[in-house]
Phi, psi and omega in degrees: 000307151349304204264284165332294164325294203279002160254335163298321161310285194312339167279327172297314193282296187320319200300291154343325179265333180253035161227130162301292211272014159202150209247138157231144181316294199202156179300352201274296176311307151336298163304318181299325194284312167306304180298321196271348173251012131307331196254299192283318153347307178266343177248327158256349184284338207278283187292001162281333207289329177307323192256352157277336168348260207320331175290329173287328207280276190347318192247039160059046194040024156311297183321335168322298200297341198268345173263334167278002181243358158293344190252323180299314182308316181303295207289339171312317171310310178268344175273097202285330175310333143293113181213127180262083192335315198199170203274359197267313186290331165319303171331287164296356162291283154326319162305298163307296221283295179338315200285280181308340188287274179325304169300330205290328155352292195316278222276315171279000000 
């Protein structure tokens, strides 16, 4: 679980750095960031993805990126070390962090 944590910081924190449009303070944040969108992940993502079911089915799972990237904007909200420009930059972000996730995943 550890091992996890420490890899999700490292994907928050790469992702941030290679997008102008989101800035994080220090890794220290990061780790903060990890942990609260692991968290909010596992506990509210489920019953939102759950009560948008007809709207995910309807756009092929598109809408999915559009509920991680509404959840990156909260955490953006609550992270004073975060700051996300606009909800596009959010898109992409949630895209990158998805990605960069998966392989390190992968790969550790």
């Amino acid at each position: 679980m550890l091992k996890i944590l420490l890899i999700n910081s490292i994907v928050v924190f790469l992702g941030a750095y290679i997008l102008d449009g989101v800035k994080i303070k220090s890794f220290w944040t990061a780790i903060g960031v990890a942990i609260l969108l692991g968290l909010i992940n596992m506990f509210i993502k489920p019953l939102i993805v759950l009560l948008t079911l007809p709207l995910t089915v309807l756009t092929l799972g598109l809408f999915v990126l559009v509920i991680n990237a509404w959840i990156l904007m909260i955490i953006d909200k609550m992270v004073d070390g975060l700051t996300i420009k606009s909800f596009w930059w959010a898109v992409i972000y949630s895209i990158i962090i998805s990605a960069l996730n998966s392989v390190l995943l992968w790969i550790f």
